[in-house]
VMD Tcl script that draws the C-alpha trace (Angstrom):
set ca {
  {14.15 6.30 -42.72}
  {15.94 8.91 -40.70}
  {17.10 7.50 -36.99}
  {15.32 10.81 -35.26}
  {12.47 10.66 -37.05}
  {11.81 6.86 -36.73}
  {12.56 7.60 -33.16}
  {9.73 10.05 -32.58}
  {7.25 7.87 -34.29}
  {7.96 5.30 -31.93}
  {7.82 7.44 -28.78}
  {4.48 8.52 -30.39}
  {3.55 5.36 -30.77}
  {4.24 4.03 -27.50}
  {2.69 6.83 -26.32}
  {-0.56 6.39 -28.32}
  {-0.27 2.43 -26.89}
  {0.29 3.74 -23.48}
  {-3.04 6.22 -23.43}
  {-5.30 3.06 -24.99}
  {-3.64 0.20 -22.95}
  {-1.41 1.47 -20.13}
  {-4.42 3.83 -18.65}
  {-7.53 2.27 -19.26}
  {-6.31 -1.48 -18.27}
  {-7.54 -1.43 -14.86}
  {-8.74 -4.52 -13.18}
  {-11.80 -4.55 -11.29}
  {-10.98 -6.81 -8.61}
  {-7.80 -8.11 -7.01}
  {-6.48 -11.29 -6.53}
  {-6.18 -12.12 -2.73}
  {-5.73 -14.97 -0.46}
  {-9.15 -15.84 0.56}
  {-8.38 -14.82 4.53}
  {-7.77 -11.10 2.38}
  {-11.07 -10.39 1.11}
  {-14.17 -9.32 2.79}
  {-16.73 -9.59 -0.32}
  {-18.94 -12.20 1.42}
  {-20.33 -11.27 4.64}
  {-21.28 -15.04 5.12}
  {-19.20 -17.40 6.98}
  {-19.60 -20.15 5.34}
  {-21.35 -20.67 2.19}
  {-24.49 -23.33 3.03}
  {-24.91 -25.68 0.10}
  {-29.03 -25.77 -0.10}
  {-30.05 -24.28 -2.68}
  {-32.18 -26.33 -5.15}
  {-32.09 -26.74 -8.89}
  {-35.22 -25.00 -9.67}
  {-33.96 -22.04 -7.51}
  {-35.74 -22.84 -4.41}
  {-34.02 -23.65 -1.32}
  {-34.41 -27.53 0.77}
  {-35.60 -26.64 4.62}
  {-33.32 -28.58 7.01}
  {-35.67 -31.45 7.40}
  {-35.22 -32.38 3.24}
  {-31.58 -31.94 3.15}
  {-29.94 -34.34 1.08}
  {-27.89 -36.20 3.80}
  {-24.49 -36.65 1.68}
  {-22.62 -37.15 -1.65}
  {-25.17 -40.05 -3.31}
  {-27.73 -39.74 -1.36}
  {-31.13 -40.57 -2.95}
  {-33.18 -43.01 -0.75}
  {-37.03 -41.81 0.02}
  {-37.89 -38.92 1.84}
  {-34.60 -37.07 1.27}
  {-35.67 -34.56 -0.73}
  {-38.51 -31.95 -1.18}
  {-41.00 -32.46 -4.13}
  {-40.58 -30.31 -7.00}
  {-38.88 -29.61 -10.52}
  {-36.29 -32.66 -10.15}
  {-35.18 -34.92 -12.63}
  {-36.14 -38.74 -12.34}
  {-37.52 -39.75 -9.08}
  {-37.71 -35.63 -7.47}
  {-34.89 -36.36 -5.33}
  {-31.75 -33.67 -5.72}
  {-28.98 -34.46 -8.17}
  {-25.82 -34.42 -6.58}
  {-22.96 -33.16 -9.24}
  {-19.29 -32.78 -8.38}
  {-18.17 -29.17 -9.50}
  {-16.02 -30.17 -12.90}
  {-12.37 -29.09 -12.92}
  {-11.84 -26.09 -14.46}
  {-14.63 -24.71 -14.88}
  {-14.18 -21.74 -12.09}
  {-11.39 -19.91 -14.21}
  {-9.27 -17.26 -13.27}
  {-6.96 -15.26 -14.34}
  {-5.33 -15.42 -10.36}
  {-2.73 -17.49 -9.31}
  {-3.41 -20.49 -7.92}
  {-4.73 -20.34 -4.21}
  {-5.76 -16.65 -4.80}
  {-9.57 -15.85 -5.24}
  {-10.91 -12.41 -6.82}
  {-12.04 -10.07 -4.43}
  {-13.53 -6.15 -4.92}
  {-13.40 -5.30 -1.13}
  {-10.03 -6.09 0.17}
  {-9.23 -6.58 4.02}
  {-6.70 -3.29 4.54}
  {-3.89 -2.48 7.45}
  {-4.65 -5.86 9.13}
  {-0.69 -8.10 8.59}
  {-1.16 -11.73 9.47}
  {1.58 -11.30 12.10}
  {1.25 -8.03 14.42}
  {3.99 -5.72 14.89}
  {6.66 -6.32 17.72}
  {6.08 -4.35 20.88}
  {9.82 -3.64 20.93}
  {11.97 -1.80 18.95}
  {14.71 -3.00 16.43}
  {14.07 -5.64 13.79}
  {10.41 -5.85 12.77}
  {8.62 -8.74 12.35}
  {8.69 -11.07 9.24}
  {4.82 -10.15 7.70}
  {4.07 -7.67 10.45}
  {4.32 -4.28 7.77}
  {3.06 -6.43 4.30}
  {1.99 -2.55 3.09}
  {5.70 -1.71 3.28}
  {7.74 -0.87 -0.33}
  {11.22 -0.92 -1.40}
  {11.83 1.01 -4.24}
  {14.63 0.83 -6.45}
  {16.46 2.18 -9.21}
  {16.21 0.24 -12.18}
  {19.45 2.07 -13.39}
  {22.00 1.24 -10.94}
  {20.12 -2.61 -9.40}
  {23.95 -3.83 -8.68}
  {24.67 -1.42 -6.48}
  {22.65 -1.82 -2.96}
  {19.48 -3.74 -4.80}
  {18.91 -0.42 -6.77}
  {17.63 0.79 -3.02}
  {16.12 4.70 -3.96}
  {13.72 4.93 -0.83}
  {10.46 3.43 1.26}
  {6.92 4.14 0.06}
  {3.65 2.33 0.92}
  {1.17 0.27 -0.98}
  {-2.50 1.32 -1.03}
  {-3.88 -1.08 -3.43}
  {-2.82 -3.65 -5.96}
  {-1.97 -0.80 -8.18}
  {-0.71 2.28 -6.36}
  {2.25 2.98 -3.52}
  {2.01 6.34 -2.15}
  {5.69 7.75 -1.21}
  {7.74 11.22 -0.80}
  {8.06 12.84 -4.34}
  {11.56 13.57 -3.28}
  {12.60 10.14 -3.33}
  {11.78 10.08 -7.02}
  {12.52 13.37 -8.88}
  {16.01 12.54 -9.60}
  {15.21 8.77 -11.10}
  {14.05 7.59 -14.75}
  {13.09 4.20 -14.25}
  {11.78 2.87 -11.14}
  {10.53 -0.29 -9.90}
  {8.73 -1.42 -6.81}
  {9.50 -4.69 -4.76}
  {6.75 -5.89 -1.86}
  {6.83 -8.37 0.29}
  {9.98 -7.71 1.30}
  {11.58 -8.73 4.50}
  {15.30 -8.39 4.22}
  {17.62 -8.22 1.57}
  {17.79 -11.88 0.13}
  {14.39 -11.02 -2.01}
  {12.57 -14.51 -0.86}
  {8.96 -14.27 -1.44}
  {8.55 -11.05 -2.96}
  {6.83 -9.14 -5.91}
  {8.38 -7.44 -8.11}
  {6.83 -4.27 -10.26}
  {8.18 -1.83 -12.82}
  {6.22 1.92 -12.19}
  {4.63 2.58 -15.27}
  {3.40 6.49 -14.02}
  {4.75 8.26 -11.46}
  {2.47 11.24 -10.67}
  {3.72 14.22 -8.63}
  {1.94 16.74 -6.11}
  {1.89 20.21 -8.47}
  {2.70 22.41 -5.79}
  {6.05 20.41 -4.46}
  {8.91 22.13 -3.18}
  {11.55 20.59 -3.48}
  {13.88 23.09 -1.34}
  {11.59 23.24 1.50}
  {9.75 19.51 0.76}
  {6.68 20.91 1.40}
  {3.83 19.18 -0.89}
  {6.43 15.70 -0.98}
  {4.33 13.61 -2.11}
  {3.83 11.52 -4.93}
  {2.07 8.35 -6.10}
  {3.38 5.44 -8.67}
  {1.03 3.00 -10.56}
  {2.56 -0.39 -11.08}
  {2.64 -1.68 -14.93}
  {1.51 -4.75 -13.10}
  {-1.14 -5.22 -10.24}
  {0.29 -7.16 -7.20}
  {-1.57 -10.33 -5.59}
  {-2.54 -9.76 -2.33}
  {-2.35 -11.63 1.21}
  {0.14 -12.66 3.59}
  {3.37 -10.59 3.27}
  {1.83 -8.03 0.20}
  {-1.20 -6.23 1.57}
  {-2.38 -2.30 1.10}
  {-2.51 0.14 4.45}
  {-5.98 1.47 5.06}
  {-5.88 5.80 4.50}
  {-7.52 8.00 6.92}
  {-10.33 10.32 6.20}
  {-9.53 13.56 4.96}
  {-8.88 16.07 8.28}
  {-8.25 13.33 10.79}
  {-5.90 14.53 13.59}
  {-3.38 11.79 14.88}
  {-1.74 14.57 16.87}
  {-1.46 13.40 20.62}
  {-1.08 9.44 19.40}
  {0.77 7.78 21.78}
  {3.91 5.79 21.08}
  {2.41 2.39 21.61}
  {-0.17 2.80 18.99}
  {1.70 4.44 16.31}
  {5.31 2.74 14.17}
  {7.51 4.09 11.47}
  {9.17 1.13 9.79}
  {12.19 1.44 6.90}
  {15.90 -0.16 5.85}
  {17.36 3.42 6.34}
  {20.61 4.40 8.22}
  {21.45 3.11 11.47}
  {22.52 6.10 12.50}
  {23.28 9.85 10.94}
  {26.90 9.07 10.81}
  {26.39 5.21 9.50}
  {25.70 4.87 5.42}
  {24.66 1.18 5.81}
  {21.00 1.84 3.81}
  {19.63 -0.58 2.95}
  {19.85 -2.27 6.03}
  {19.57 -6.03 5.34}
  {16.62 -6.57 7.79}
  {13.39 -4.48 8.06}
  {13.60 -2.19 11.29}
  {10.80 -0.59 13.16}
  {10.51 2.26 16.14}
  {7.31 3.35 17.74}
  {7.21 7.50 17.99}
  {4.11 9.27 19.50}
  {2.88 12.37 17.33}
  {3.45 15.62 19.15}
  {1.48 19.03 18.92}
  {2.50 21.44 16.34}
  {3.78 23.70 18.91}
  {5.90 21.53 20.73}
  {7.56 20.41 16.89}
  {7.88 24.49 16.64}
  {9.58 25.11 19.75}
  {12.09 22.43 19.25}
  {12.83 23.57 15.56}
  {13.26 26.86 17.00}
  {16.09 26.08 19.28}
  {17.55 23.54 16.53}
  {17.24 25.71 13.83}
  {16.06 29.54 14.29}
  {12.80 30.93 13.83}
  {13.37 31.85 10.48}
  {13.98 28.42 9.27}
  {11.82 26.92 11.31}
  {8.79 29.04 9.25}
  {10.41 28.02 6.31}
  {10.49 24.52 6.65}
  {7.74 23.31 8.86}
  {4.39 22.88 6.85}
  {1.26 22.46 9.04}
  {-1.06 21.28 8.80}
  {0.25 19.51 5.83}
  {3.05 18.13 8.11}
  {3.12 16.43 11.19}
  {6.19 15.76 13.87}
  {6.71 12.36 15.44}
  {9.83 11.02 17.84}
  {11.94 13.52 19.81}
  {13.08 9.99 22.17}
  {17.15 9.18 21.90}
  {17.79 6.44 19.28}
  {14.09 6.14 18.45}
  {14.04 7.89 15.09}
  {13.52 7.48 11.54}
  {16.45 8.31 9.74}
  {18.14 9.10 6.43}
  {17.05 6.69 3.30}
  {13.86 6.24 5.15}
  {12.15 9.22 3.22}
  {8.72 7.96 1.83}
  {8.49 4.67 4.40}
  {4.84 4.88 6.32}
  {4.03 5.69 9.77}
  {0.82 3.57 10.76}
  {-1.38 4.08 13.69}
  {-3.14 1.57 15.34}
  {-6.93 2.07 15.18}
  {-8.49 -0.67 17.06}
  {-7.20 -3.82 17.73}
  {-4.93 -5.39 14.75}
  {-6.06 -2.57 12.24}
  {-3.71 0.17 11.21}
  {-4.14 3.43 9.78}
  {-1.58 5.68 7.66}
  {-0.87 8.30 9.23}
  {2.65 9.92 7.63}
  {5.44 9.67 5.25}
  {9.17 10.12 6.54}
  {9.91 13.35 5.27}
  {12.97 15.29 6.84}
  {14.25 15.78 10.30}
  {17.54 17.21 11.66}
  {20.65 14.69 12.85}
  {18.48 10.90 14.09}
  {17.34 9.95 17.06}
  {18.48 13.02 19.29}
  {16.36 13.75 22.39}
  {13.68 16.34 22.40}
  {14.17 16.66 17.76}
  {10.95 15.37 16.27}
  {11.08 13.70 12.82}
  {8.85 15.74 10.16}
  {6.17 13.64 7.80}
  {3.90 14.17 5.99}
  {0.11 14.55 6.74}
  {-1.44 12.06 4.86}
  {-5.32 13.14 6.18}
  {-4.65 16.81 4.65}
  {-3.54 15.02 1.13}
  {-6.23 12.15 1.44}
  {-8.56 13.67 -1.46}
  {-5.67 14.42 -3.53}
  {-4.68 11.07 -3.36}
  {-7.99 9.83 -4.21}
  {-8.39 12.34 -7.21}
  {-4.48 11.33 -8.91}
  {-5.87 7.48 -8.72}
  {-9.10 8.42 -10.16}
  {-6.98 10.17 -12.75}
  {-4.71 7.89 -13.67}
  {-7.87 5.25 -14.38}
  {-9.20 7.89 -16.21}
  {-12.22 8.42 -13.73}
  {-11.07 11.97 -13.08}
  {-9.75 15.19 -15.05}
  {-6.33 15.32 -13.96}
  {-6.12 19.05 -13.83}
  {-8.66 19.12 -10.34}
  {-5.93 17.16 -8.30}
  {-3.56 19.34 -8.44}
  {-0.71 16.43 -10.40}
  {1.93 16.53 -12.57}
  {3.32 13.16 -14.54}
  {6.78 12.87 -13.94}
  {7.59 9.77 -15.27}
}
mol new
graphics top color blue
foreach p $ca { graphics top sphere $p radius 0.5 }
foreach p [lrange $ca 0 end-1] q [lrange $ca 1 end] { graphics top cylinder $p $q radius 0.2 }
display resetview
């Protein structure tokens, strides 16, 4: 047979494969740590409930393992004497497909790390950002771990990041859990789709966003855990810097190429008002640019303290708002900015309450829940 056309029967084949499998193969519930799921609203999980469905009041409960001496249990539909039958759960017999420890869960706990964020600056916390994603280049892993950019995980399927941080890669994975640089503890998943905001500009990086479903869901709890998303049209403008953090492994400094940096850093920024992000972009960059570039309300600004920045290589890495008490919100992705860290420049991200239905509608689409064409979405890879 011909090499090209045993080629294209493949790719059509794959492709065919891909639509019946790679699509539709979406697993109901995630497997969490048991501290990561809110499914039951109970506590604890009282062990009365009789064999012939009724339920022993508190003066009939079977006092242990064995027990079976008069008066400890209610008349009714018993075997033998109408006492309960005690039976030790058989080993396994509760199978899962979920690692071991892990438990199956359809509400997950979101934007709430086992360890809380640092109230200073620098190095972040080991498990204090477990939404945090290092993606890589599967096409160049020697060089720098493949590092191609942050992004953010929003379930055990998705990571939400800037499209820009994609468009010029063909293979991409996605690495979670990840603290620094040694890879200890971590997940590992190839992107089967990446999905891309139609109306991106890549010039002006307005619309930079983009989403990438993992070939293979993550497990969830401890260091791996999704961010919660805002509601569509929530303002964070006027969020102080104490609530709100911007963590990455990009550049040191403007000057420094030392992305990735081996440990995950983190720098709280309070989110200014449009017009004080204008008026700085005017005197950075003219009025004319400053149109051109700045995006609102698609677009918020964040920063404008000396050396507390985001900075290059961070593009797609989340800025999360506190909500109330150990919760955290998304709030942006690291866009653009101009130089790092100077005084009175605010770094640019993206809006993440203006895109929150589009977001919604591309993972809806991707599980085929959703016509693709209403997002607005392109496939890129």
């Amino acid at each position: 047979m011909n090499s090209t056309i045993f080629s294209v029967i493949l790719l059509l084949v794959l492709n065919a494969l891909e639509l019946v499998v790679g699509q539709v193969q979406t697993r109901p519930y995630s497997c969490v740590l048991p501290s990561a799921c809110r499914d039951s609203g109970n506590i604890i999980d009282p062990r009365i409930l009789s064999p012939n469905g009724g339920i022993f009041p508190s003066a009939g409960v079977s006092s242990g393992v064995g027990s079976t001496g008069p008066g400890t249990g209610p008349p009714g539909n018993f075997p033998g004497s109408g006492n309960p039958v005690v039976s030790i759960v058989t080993p396994g017999q509760q199978q899962t497909d979920c690692p071991a420890g892990y438990v199956r869960c359809t509400n997950v706990i979101c934007g709430t790390p086992t360890v809380q964020p640092s109230p200073q600056d620098g190095f972040a916390t080991p498990n204090a950002f477990p939404w945090q994603a290092f993606l890589r280049n599967n096409n160049n892993l020697n060089f720098r771990n493949g590092y191609a950019g942050g992004g953010v995980l929003i379930d055990q399927y998705h990571v939400l990041t800037a499209a820009h941080k994609i468009t010029n890669l063909t293979s991409i994975s996605v690495s979670l859990g990840v603290y620094n640089t040694s890879f200890v503890n971590t997940q590992t998943s190839q992107v089967q789709q990446a999905w891309i905001h139609s109306n991106y500009n890549q010039t002006y990086l307005k619309n930079d966003v983009a989403i990438l479903r993992l070939a293979t869901p993550v497990n969830l709890g401890g260091n791996v855990l999704p961010i919660c998303l805002p509601q569509a049209g929530r303002s964070f403008i006027g969020s102080p810097s104490s609530s709100c953090i911007v963590s990455g492994w990009g550049q040191t400094s403007f000057q420094t190429n030392d992305a990735p940096t081996q440990t995950l850093k983190q720098v709280h920024v309070p989110i200014v008002t449009n017009q004080q992000c204008t008026t700085s972009y005017n005197n950075v960059l003219g009025s004319v640019n400053t149109a051109a570039y700045l995006d609102f309300p698609n677009e918020i600004c964040a920063g404008g303290q000396a050396q507390q920045d985001a900075c290059t290589q961070d593009g797609g890495s989340p800025l999360v708002c506190a909500d109330s008490g150990t919760q955290y919100t998304l709030a942006g992705l690291v866009l653009w900015g101009k130089n790092c860290g100077q005084a009175g420049v605010y770094g640019v991200y993206l809006n993440v309450p203006q895109y929150a239905n589009w977001i919604q509608c591309v993972v809806q689409c991707i599980q085929n829940t959703q016509n693709c064409n209403s997002c607005p979405a392109y496939r890129f890879l």
